[in-house]
C-alpha positions in Angstrom: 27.5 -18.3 12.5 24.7 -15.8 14.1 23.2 -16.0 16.9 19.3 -15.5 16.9 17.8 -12.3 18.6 15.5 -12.8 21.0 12.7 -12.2 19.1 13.7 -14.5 16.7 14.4 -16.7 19.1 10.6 -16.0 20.4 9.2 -16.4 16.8 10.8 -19.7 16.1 9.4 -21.2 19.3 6.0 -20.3 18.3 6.7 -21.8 15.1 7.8 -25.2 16.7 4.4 -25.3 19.3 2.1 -24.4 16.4 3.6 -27.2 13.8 3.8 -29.8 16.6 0.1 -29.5 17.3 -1.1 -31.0 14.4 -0.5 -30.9 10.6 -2.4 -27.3 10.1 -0.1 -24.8 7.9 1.1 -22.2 9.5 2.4 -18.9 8.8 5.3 -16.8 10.1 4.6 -13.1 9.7 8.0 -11.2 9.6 8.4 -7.9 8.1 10.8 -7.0 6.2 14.0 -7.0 7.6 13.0 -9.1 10.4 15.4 -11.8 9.2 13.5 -14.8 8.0 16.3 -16.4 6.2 18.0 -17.0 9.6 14.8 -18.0 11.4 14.0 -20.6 8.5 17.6 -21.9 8.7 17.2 -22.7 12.2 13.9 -24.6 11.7 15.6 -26.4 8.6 18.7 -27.2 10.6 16.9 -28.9 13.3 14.9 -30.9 10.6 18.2 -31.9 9.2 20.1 -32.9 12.7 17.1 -34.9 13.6 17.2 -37.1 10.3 14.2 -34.8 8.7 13.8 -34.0 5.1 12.9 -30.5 4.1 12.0 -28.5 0.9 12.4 -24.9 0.7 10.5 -23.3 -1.9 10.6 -19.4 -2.5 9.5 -17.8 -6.2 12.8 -15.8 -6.9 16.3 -17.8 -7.9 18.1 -14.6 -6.2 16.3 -15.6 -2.8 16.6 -19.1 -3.6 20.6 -18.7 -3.5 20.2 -16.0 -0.5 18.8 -18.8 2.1 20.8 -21.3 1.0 23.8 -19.9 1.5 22.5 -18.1 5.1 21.5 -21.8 5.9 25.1 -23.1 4.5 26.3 -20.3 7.1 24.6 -21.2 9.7 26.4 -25.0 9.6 23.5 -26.9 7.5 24.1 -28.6 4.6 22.0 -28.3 1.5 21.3 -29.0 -2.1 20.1 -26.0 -4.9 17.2 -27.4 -7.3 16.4 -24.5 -9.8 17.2 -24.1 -13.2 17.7 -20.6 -13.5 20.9 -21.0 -11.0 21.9 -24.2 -13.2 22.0 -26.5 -10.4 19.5 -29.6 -10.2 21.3 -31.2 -6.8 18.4 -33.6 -4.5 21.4 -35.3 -2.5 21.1 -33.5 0.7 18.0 -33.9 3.1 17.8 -30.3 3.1 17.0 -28.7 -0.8 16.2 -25.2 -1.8 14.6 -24.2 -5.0 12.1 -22.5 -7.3 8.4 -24.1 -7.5 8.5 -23.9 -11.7 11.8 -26.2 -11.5 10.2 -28.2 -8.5 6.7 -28.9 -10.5 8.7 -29.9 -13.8 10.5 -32.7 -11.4 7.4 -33.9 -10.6 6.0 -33.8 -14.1 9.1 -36.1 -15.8 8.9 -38.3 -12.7 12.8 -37.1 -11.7 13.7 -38.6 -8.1 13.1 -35.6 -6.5 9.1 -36.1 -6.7 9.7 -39.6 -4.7 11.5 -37.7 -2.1 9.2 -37.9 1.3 9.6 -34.4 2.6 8.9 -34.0 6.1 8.3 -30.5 5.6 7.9 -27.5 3.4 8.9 -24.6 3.9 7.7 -21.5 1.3 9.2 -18.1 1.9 7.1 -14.8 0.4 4.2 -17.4 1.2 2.0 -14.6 -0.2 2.6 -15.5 -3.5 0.8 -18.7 -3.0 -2.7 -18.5 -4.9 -4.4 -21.2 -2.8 -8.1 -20.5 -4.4 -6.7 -22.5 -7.7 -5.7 -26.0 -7.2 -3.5 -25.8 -10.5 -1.1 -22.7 -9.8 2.7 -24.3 -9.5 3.1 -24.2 -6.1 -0.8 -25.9 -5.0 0.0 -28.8 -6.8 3.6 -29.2 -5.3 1.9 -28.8 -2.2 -0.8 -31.3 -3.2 2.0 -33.5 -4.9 4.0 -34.2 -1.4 1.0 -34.4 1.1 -0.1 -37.1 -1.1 3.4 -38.8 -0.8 3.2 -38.4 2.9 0.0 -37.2 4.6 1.8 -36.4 7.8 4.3 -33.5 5.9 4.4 -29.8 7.7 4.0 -26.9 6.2 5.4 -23.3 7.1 5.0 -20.3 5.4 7.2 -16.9 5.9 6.0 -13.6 4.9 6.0 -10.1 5.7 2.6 -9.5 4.0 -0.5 -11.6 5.6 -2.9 -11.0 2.6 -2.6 -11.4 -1.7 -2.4 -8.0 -3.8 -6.4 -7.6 -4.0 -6.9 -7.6 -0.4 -7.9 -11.3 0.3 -7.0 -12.6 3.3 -4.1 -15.7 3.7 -5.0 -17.2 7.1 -8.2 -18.4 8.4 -10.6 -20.9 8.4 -11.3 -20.9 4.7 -7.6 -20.4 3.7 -4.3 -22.1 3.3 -2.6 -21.4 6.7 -4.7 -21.6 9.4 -2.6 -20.1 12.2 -0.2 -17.3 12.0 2.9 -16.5 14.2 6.1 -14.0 14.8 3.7 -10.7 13.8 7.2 -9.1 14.3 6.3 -5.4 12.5 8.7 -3.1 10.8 7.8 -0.1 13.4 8.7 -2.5 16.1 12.4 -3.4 14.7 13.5 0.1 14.3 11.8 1.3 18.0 14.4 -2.1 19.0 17.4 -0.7 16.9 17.2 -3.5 14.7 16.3 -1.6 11.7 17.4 2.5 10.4 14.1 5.0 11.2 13.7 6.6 7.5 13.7 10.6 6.7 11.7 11.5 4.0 11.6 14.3 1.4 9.1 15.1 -0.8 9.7 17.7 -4.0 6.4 19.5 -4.5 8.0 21.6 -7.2 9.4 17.6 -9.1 6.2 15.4 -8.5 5.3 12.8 -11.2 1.4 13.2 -11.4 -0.3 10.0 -11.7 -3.7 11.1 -9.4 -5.4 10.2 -12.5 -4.0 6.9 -13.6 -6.5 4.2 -13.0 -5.8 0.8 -10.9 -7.8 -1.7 -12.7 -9.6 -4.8 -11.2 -6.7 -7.0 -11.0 -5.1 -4.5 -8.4 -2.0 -2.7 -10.7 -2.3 0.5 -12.1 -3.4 0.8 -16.2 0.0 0.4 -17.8 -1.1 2.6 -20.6 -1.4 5.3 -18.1 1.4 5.0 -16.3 3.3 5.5 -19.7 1.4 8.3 -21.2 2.5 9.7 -17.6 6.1 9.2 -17.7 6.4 10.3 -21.3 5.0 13.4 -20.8 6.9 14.3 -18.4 10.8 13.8 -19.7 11.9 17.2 -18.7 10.7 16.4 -15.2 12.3 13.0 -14.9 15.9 14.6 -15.8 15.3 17.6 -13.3 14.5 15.0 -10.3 17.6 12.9 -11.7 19.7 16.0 -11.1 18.7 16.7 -8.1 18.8 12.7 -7.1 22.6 13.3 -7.7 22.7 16.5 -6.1 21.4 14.8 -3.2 23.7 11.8 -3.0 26.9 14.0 -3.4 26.4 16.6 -1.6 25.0 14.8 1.8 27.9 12.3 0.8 25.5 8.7 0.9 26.6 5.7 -0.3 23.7 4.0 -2.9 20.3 5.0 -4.1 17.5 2.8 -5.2 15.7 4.3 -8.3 12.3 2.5 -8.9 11.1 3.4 -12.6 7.5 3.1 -14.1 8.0 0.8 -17.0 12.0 -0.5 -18.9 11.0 2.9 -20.9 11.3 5.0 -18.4 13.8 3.1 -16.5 16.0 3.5 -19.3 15.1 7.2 -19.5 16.3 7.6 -16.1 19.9 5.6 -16.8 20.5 8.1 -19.2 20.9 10.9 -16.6 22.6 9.3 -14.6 26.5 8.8 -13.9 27.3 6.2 -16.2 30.5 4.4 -14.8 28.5 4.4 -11.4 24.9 3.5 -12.6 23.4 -0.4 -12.7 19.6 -1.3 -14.5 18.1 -4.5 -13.4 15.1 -5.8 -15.1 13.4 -9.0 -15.2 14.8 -10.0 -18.7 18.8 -8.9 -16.8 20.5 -12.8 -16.8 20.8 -14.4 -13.0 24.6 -13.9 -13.8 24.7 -10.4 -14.7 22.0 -9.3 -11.6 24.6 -10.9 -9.3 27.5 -8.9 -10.8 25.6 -5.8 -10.6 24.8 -6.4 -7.1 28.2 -7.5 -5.7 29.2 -4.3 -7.5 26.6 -2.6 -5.9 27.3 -3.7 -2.1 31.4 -2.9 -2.6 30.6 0.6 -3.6 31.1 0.3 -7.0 27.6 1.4 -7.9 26.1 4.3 -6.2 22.8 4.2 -8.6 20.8 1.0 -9.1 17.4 1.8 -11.6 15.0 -1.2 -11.6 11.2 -1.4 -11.7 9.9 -3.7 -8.9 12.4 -6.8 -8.7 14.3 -4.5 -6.3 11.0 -5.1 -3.8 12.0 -8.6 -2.5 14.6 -10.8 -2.3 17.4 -8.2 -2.9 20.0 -7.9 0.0 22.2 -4.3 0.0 22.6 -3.4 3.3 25.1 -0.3 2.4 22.4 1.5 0.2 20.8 4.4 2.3 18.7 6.1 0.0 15.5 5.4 -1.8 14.0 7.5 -4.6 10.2 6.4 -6.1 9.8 7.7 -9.7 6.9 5.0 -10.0 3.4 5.1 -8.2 2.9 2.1 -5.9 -0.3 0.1 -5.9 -0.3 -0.7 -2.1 0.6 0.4 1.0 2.3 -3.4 1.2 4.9 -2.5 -1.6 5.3 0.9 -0.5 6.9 -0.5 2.6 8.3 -3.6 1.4 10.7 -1.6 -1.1 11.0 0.8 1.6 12.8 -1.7 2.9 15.6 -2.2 1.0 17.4 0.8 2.6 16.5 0.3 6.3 18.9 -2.6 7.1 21.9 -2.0 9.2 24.8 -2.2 7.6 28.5 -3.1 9.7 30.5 -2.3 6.6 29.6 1.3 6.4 28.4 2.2 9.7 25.1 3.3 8.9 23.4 5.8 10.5 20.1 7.0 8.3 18.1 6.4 5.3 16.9 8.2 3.3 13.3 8.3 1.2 12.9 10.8 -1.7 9.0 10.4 -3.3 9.0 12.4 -6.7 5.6 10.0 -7.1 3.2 10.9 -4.3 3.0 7.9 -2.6 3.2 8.7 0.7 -0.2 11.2 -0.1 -1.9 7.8 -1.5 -1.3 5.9 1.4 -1.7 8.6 3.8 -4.8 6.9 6.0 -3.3 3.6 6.6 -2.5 2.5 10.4 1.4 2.9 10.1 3.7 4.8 12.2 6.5 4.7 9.6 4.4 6.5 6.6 2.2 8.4 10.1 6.4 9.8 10.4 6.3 10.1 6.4 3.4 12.5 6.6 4.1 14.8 9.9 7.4 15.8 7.7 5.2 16.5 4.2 2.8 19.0 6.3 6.1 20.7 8.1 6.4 21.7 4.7 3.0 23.1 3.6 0.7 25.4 5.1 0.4 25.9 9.4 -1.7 23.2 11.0 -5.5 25.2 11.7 -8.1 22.4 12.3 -8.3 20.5 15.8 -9.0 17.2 15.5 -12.1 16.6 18.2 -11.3 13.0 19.3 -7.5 13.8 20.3 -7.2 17.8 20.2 -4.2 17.4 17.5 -4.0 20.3 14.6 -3.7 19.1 11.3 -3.7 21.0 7.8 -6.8 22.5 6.3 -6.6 19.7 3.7 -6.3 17.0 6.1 -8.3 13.4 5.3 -7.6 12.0 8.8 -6.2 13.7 11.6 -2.1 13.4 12.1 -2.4 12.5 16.1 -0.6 9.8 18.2 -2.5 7.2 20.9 0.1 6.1 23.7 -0.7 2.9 25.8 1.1 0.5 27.6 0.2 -3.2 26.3 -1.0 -4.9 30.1 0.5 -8.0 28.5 4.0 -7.2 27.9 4.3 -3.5 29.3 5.6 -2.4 26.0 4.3 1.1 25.0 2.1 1.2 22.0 1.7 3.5 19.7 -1.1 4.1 17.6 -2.6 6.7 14.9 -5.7 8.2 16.1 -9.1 7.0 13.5 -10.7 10.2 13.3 -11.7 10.8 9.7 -13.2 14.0 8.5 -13.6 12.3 5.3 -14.2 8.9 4.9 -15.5 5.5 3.0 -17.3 3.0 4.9 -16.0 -0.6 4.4 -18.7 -2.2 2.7 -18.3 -5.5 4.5 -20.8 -5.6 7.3 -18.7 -7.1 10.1 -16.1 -4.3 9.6 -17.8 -0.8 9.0 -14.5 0.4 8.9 -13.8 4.6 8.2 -11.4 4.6 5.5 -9.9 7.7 3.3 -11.9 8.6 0.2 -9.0 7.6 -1.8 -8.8 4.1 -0.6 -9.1 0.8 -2.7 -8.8 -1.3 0.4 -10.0 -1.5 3.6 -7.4 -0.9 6.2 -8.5 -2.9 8.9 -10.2 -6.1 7.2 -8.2 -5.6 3.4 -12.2 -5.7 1.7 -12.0 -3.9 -1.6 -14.0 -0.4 -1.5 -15.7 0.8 -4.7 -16.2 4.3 -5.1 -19.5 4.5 -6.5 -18.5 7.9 -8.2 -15.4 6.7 -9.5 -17.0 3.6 -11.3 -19.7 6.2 -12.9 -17.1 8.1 -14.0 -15.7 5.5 -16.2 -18.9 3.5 -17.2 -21.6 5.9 -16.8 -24.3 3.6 -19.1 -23.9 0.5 -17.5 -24.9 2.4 -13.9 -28.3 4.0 -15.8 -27.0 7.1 -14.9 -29.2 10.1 -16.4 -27.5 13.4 -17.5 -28.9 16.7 -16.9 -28.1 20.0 -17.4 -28.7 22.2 -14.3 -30.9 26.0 -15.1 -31.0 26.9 -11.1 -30.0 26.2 -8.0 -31.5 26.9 -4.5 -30.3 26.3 -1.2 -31.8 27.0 2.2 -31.0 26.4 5.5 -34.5 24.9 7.6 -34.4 25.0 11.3 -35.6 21.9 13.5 -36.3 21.2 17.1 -32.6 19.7 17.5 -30.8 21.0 14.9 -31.3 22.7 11.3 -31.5 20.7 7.7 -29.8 22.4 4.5 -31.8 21.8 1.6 -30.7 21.8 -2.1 -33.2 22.1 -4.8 -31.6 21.2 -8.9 -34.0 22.9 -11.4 -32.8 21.1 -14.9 -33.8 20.2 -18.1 -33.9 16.3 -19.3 -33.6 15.0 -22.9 -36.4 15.9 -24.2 -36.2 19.4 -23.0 -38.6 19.0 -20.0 -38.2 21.0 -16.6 -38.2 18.9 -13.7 -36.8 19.2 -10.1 -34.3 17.4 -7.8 -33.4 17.7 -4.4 -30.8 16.8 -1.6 -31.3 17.5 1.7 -28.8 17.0 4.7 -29.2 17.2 7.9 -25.6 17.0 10.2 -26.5 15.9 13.5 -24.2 13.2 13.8 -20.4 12.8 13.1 -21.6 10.5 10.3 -24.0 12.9 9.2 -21.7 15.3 9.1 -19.2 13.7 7.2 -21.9 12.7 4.4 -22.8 16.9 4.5 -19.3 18.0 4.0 -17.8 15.2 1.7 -21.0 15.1 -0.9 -22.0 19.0 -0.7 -19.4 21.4 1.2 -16.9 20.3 -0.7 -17.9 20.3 -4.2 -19.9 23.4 -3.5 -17.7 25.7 -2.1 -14.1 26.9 -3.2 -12.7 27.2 0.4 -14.7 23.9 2.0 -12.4 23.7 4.8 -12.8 26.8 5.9 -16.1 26.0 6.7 -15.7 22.6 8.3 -15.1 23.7 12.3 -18.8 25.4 11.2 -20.8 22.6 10.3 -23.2 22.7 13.3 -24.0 26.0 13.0 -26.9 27.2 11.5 -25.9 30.7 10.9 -22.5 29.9 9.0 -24.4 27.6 7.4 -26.5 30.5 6.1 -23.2 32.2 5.4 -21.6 29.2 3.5 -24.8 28.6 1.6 -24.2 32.4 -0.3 -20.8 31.7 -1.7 -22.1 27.7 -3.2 -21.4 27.2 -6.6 -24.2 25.8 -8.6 -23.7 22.5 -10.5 -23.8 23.0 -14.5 -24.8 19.2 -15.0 -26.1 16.3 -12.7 -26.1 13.0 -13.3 -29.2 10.9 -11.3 -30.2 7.1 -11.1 -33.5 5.9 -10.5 -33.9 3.4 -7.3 -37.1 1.2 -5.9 -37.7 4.1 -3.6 -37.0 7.6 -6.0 -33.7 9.0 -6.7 -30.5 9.5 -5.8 -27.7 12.4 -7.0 -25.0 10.5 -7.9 -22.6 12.8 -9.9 -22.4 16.6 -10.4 -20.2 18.6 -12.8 -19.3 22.6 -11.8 -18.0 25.1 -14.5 -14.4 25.9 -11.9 -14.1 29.3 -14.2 -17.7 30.3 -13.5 -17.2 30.2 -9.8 -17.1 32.8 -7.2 -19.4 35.0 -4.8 -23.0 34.4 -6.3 -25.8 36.8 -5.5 -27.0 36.0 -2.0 -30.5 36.5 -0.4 -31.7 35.2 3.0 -32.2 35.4 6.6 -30.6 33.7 9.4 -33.4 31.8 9.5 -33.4 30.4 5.4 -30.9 31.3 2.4 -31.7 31.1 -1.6 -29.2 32.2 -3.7 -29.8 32.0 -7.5 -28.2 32.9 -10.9 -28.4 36.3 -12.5 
């Protein structure tokens, strides 16, 4: 039997106060790690001492048999109702199972949909699609608060929104209060979890920049594939040096996470067969246990799967990690993380270890987390020298950098723990569109990271449905650009000579003036740096007129822009630049003006 830590301890408290204060679901956020299996057993143990029934509910029969035996452990006693684990047992007042065995109970009348459940408890409560009343688990839910109106309910997660961003507690959600907030960064600063090292292999990345995520949140699966086949040669060479890795720094078990059961195959194939495991969704409950018990007792140093490894899958001895697959959100990206930063008392632990061969910790780079924050310090130690200072903080960071790399410390008044956090300078950014946020976010984001709001890139979506935006095409003659000085500052003009459709001349302009930070930001993201070939070069420069002058010689003229008509004129949506046509156009000005065109 374990004792609770004392943040456990803490967390389970707040669940008690917040479910004896009236019948409002609540939510326990726990991140990976965190052990919620425990803290659920001792909220289901007390239930059962005090006469209580209780359903536990979780959407995985691997996690299903994982909290009932911790609860089993911990001195309860309990009944398993899910098919795919061949046991439909409702004799004990405490009963785990899956919600698609649960609901088909309640559909064939069985006894167990009688049963007057005093609560329920649903672990990964993230999976819970509360905005349609007929997903499996709403009309459990509906099914027993009908059957008694007074019935609890607790969720546990380590993730407090669904994939797309939309929030899980609040006013208009399921739970309305949430609890615990015990974070990943805070375990391992407690010595509860391993700190990760991570390597990235410029020379063996997997390039999916250009694979889209469609609107249901995942990446386009035909992508991903056309991706991975591609690149065979390259998924052998980072399988060799995933084995060169393992032996020759002598660790214990990798985690390989494929793209699709092609590819995951692919990768078993270069791998050390007697010591190599592939778990897929279609692998029998049976066989996945084998394969794991294997897997914990050494047997198997290699186990390939392509995202049931994210949740519910307990190998403490396993110390390495290797992505061959693009992850959608920052959420998985830490949630599989996770599988190799448990302690482990058999082995002795001491590290893990991440290899990314698909550049996710680039994709999630801007995100408020001081685990990938860690992940990103050690990519730039291995690029070029740090050369732009951030102005908020003073910290260097890579001429490529998005958002600055810098720390905040502080000391929380409340607790007089010392917090940590990234600084939010941007010198690129997105606003969050929703207007009670305003959130800076990286260019690359598809959510914000503050409210979870899903950003648009207005140029991305034109990119793929140019028509339906009444975008108009036009090829570019000549370009001008001058600088114009002002009482407070200077304005840099741009001035698109093109021809339409019909084979008309007309003019276009952009103008931008970079007073503010904002300003500024708009001025280098949407000009600077499709203009010029070195835009960072010129970024420390943006307030000066006479660089400006400087920068304004070496821009490369678009070949094509794309425009849309608005209620007030135009706007300059899209431009397209010949890359092979680009270099040190003839220059003419003063340091008053430049205009630079073609020859």
């Amino acid at each position: 039997m374990k004792v609770l830590r004392p943040y456990q301890q803490d967390a389970v408290k707040e669940c008690w106060d917040a479910l004896k204060k009236d019948d409002a679901p609540v939510l326990l956020m726990a991140s990976v790690g965190a052990g919620k299996s425990l803290m659920l057993a001792s909220i289901l143990i007390t239930m059962q001492k005090a006469g209580k029934r209780a359903l536990c509910l979780v959407n995985n029969a691997e996690l299903v048999r994982n909290n009932c035996a911790i609860f089993i452990e911990q001195g309860g006693d309990a009944s398993i109702y899910c098919a795919a684990l061949g046991e439909k047992d409702d004799h004990s007042t405490v009963i785990f199972g899956t919600p698609q065995s649960v609901l088909n109970a309640i559909n064939k009348n069985e006894p167990l949909s009688h049963i007057h459940f005093n609560i329920i408890v649903v672990d990964e409560a993230h999976n819970i699609n509360f905005h349609n009343d007929r997903t499996c688990f709403m009309r459990i839910l509906r099914h027993y608060k009908h059957q008694y109106p007074d019935m609890r309910l607790l969720g546990a997660t380590g993730t407090n929104f669904r994939y797309k961003g939309s929030e899980i507690v609040g006013d208009n959600c399921l739970f309305k209060t949430q609890v615990g907030n015990i974070t990943t960064e805070q375990l391992i600063k407690d010595g509860y979890l391993i700190d990760p090292n991570f390597e990235i292999e410029k020379e063996l990345m997997l390039d999916f920049s250009n694979v889209r995520i469609q609107s249901n949140g995942k990446f386009n699966a035909k992508e991903l594939e056309e991706v991975v086949t591609q690149s065979a040669r390259l998924t052998e060479l980072i399988c060799k040096q995933i084995i060169h890795v393992m032996v020759s720094q002598k660790r214990f078990g990798c985690f390989i996470f494929a793209t699709n059961k092609k590819h995951a195959e692919e990768i078993m194939s270069h791998l050390p067969p007697s010591e190599s495991a592939l778990i897929l969704g279609e692998t029998p409950q049976d066989e996945r246990t084998r394969i794991l018990n294997d897997a914990r007792a050494g047997k198997i140093k290699y186990l390939v799967n392509i995202a049931i490894i994210s949740v519910g899958i307990d190998v403490p001895p396993f110390d390495t990690l290797a992505y061959l697959r693009p992850t959608e959100s920052l959420v998985l990206f830490v949630q599989t993380m996770g599988r190799v930063l448990r302690l482990s008392d058999k082995t002795g632990k001491k590290d893990a270890l991440v290899l990314d061969f698909a550049g996710n910790i680039e994709r999630h780079q801007d995100w408020d987390n001081p685990i990938l924050l860690k992940a990103v310090r050690q990519a730039l130690n291995e690029e070029k020298a740090l050369v732009i200072k951030c102005p908020k903080c003073f910290q260097l960071n890579s001429e490529h950098a998005r958002r600055c790399i810098g720390e905040r410390r502080y000391e929380d008044r409340e607790t007089g723990k010392e917090i940590i956090v990234r600084c939010d300078y941007f010198f690129e950014f997105k606003e969050c569109p929703n207007d009670d946020c305003k959130a800076q976010n990286d260019i690359a984001s598809r959510h914000c990271r503050l409210c979870q709001t899903e950003i648009i890139d207005p140029n991305d979506r034109l990119s793929i449905e140019p028509a339906k935006e009444g975008l108009h095409e036009l090829n570019v003659l000549r370009a001008y650009f001058k600088v114009h000085p002002t009482q407070s500052a200077f304005r840099v003009s741009a001035a698109y000579i093109c021809k339409n459709e019909e084979g008309k001349q007309s003019t276009y302009y952009e103008n931008f003036t970079p007073t503010s930070e904002k300003a500024k930001h708009v001025f280098y993201g949407q000009f600077v740096k499709k203009h010029c070939t070195n835009a960072s070069d010129w970024y420390p420069h943006l307030t000066d007129a006479g660089k400006m002058v400087m920068m304004l010689g070496f821009a490369k003229e678009p070949t094509k822009i794309w425009i849309k008509h608005e209620s007030n004129g135009y706007r300059i949506k899209k431009k397209e630049f010949n890359v092979e046509g680009a270099g040190f156009e003839h220059y003419q000005g003063s340091t008053g003006a430049s205009q630079r065109s073609t020859t």
